[in-house]
NUDREN-536450 format. One record per residue (C-alpha): residue in three letters; x, y, z. Coordinates in pm, whole numbers, padded with zeros to 5 digits, always signed. Example, Ala and Ser with C-alpha at 12.3 -4.5 7.8 and 13.67 -1.06 7.14 Angstrom:
<miros>
ALA+01230-00450+00780
SER+01367-00106+00714
</miros>
This chain:
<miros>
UNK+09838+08492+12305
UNK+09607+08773+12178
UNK+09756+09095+12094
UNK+09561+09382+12320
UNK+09473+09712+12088
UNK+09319+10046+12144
UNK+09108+10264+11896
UNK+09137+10646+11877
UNK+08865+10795+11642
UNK+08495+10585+11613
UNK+08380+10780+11355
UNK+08333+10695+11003
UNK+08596+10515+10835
UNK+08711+10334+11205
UNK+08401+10096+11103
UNK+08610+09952+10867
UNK+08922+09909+11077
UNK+08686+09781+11412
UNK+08507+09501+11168
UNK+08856+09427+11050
UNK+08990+09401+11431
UNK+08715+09188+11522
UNK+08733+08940+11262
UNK+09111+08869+11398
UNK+09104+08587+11667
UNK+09478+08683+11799
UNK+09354+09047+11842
UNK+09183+09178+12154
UNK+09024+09534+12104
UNK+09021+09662+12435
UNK+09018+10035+12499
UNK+08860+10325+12258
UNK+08892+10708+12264
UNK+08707+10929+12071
UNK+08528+11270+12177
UNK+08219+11117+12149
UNK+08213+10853+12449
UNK+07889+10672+12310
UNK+08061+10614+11998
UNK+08383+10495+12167
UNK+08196+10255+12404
UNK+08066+10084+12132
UNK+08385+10073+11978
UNK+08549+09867+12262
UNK+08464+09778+12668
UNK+08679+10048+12828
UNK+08603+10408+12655
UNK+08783+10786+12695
UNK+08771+11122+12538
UNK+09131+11131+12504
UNK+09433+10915+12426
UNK+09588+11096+12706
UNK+09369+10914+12932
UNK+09322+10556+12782
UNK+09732+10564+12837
UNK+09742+10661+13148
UNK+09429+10369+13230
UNK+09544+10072+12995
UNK+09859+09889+12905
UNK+09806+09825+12510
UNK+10045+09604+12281
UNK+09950+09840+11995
UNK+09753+10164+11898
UNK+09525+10187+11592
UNK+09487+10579+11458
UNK+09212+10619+11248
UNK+09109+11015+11316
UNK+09139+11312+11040
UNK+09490+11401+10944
UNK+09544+11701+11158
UNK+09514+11502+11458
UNK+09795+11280+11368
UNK+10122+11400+11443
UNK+09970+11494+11831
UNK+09847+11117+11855
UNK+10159+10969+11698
UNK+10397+11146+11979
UNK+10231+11021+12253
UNK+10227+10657+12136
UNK+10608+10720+12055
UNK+10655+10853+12414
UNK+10579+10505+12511
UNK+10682+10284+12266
UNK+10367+10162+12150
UNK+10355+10019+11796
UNK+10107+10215+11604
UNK+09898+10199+11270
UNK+09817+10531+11158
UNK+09564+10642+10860
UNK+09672+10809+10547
UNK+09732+11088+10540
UNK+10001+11145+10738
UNK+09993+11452+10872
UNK+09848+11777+10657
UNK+10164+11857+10549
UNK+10553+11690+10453
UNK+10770+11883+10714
UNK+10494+11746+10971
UNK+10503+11377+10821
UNK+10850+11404+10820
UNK+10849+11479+11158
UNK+10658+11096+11242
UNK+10899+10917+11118
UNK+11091+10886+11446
UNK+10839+10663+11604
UNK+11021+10342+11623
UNK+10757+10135+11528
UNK+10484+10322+11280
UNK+10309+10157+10995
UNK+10100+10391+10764
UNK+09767+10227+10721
UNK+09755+10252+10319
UNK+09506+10002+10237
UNK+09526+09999+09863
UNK+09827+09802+09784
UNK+09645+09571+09950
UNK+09315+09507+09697
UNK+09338+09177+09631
UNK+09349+09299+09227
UNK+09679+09492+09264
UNK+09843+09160+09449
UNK+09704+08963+09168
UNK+09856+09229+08899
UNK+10143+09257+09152
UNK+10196+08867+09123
UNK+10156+08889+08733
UNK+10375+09094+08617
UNK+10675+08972+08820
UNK+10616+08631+08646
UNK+10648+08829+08295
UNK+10279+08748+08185
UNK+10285+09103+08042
UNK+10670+09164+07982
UNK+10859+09443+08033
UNK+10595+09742+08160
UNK+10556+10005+07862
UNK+10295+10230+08048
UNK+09980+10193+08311
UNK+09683+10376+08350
UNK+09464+10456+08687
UNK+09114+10570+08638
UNK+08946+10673+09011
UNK+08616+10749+08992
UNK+08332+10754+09258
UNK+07967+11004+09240
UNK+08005+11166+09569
UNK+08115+11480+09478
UNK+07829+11637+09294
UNK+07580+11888+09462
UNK+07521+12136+09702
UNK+07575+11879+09984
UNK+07858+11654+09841
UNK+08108+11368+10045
UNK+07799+11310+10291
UNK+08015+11066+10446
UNK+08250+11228+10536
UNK+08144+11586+10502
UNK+08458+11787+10632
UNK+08593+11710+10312
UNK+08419+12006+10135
UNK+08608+12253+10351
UNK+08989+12089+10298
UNK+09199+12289+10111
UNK+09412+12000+09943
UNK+09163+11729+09888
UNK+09187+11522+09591
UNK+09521+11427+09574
UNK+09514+11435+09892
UNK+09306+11173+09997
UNK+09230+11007+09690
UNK+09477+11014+09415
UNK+09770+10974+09693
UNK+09578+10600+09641
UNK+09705+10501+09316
UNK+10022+10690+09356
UNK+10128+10450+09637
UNK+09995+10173+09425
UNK+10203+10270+09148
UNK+10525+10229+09366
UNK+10420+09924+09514
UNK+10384+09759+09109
UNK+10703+09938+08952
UNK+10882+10151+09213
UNK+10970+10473+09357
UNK+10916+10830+09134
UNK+11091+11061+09017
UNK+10883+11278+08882
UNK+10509+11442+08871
UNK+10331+11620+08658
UNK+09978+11784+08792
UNK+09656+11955+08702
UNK+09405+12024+08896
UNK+09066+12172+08920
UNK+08768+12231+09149
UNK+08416+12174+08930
UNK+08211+12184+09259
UNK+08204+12583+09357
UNK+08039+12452+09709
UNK+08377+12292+09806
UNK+08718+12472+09883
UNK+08997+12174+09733
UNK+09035+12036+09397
UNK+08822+11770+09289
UNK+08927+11640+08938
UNK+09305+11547+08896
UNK+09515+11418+08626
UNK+09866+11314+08733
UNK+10242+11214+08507
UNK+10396+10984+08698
UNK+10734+10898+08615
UNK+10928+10636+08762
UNK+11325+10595+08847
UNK+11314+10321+08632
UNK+11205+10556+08309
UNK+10822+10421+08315
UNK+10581+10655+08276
UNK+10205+10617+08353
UNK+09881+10825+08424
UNK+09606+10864+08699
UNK+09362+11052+08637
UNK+09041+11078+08908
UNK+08733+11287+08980
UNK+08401+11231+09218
UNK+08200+11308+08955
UNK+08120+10941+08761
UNK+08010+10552+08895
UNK+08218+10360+08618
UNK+07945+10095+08803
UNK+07765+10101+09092
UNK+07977+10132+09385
UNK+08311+09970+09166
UNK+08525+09765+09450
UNK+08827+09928+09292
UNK+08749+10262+09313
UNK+08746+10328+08937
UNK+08962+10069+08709
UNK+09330+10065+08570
UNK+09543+09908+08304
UNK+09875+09795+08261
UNK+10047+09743+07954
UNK+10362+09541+07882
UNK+10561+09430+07522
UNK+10403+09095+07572
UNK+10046+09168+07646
UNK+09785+09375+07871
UNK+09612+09324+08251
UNK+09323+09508+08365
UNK+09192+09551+08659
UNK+08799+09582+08576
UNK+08565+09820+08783
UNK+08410+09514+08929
UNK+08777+09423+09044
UNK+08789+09132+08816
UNK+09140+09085+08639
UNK+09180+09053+08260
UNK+09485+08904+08058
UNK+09433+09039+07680
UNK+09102+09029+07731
UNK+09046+08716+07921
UNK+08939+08677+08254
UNK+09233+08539+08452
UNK+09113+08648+08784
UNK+08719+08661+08913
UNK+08659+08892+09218
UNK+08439+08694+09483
UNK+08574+08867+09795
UNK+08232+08985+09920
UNK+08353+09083+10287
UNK+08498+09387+10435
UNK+08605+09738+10223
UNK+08702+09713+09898
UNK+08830+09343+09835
UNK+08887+09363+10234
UNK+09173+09560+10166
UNK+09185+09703+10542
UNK+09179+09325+10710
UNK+09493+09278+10510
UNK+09636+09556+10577
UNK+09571+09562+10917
UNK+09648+09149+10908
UNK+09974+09306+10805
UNK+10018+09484+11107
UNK+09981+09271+11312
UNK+10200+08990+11145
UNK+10499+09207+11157
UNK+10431+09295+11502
UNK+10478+08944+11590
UNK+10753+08841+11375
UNK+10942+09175+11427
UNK+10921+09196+10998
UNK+10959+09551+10832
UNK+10621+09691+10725
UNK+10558+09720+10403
UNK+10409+10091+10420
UNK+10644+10223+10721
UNK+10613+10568+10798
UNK+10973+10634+10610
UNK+10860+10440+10331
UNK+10554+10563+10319
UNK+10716+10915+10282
UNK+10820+10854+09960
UNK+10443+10850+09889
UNK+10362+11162+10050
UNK+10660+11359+09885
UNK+10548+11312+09571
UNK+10186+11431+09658
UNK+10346+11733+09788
UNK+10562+11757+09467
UNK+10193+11708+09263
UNK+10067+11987+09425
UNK+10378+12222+09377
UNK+10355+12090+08995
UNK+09974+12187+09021
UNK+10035+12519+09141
UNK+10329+12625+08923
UNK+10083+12509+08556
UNK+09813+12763+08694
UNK+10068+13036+08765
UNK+10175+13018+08416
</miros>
């Protein structure tokens, strides 16, 4: 039996999540709401302006959030007020005391789709074989050129007026990923700067990360610089161990000490169609009643320590 879902938000990144929905046989997207009703109705057959009213029209097994963070906490409450299972963009909420807050939904899933690149599972895979032995450091390079000029992030443009952006929304990227390979953090150590006078956030970052487990490895990211054009992975990374080094090319291939162990041909979807699997995800739990792997009190963890990057940030510039 197909699962029935509803959309709130059509605009830009919800393209990804409706292509993923509709490429699901077992799913059934049946109900949009965004303020735009054009752009819902072509989202789904039954469109509203408001969540308020698609719940009071339509009986949904699950709700699919994909609208700007400040929106979030609102929308999460009323899909807890009626037990409906939700999937809910990163970030969580603009702030940790509000995240916090989300947590009580009984059945929230964060939708953090890069743990899910095909390249991290592979690395994932890899090193809990031992092909690289025991980790000695790692290194995340995020890079994309959309962050240059007077009229920068056209695609979504109401980044240039968020005052945390960055880390934020991009680095908070491999800082989940970096859990997902070795663990929770510790520790973080930030700096940040803003080379773009037009915008009001940071946009280069280089972040410490230290783990529980003593490993310590870097991510550094800016919007400056196309390692290659439009690089599936965002940038590239590298993980080294006692017994030998994998890389995760910008092209998303995977290297073992140089040799290609893994060739990306995933040509479908967002970035190795990291969103169908997450959302694939979703929906598999739903059914089996598994935990997800990025609940919202897992993914927590996450958000505390881009809170803690920022704080870090903040006290190396008051020095």
């Amino acid at each position: 039996m197909k699962l029935r879902g509803a959309i709130v938000g059509c605009g830009f990144f919800a393209q990804f999540h409706l292509d993923a929905w509709r490429r699901m046989e077992d799913v059934e997207l049946v109900a949009a709401c965004d303020p735009d009703l054009d752009r819902a109705a072509a989202a789904a057959p039954r469109a509203y302006r408001t969540l308020v009213e698609l719940l009071g029209a339509e009986t949904v097994d699950f709700i699919d959030i994909a609208t700007r963070p400040e929106t979030h906490v609102e929308l999460v409450e009323l899909a807890a007020d009626l037990c409906v299972p939700t999937i809910c963009q990163k970030p969580m909420a603009p702030t940790l005391a509000e995240a916090a807050g989300m947590v009580s939904h009984p059945r929230l899933m964060i939708h953090e789709n890069w743990r899910w690149q095909p390249w991290y599972r592979q690395v994932k895979q890899r090193i809990e074989v031992g092909e690289i032995g025991d980790a000695v450091t790692y290194h995340f390079r995020i890079r994309k050129r959309d962050g240059a000029g007077t009229e920068p992030y056209q695609a979504q443009p109401y980044f240039r007026v968020m005052p945390r952006l960055l880390i934020h929304e991009t680095m908070v990227h491999p800082i989940d990923t970096a859990r997902f390979l070795f663990g929770n953090l510790r520790r973080v150590t930030a700096r940040i700067s803003r080379r773009n006078p037009v915008i009001v956030g940071e946009d280069t970052a280089q972040l410490i990360l230290e783990h529980a487990n003593g490993l310590v490895g870097i991510a550094d990211g800016n919007r400056f610089v196309d390692l290659a054009p439009d690089s599936p992975p965002l940038g590239d990374a590298e993980f080294e161990g006692e017994r030998g080094i994998l890389r995760v090319e910008a092209t998303g291939d995977v290297t073992r000490n140089g040799e290609l162990v893994w060739r990306n041909q995933v040509r479908t979807g967002y970035r190795g169609d990291s969103v169908f699997a997450t959302q694939r995800h979703f929906i598999d739990c739903l059914r089996s009643g598994a935990e997800f792997e990025t609940s919202a009190e897992d993914y927590l963890e996450t958000f505390s320590v881009v809170e803690a990057a920022y704080r870090s940030a903040s006290e190396s510039l008051a020095s």
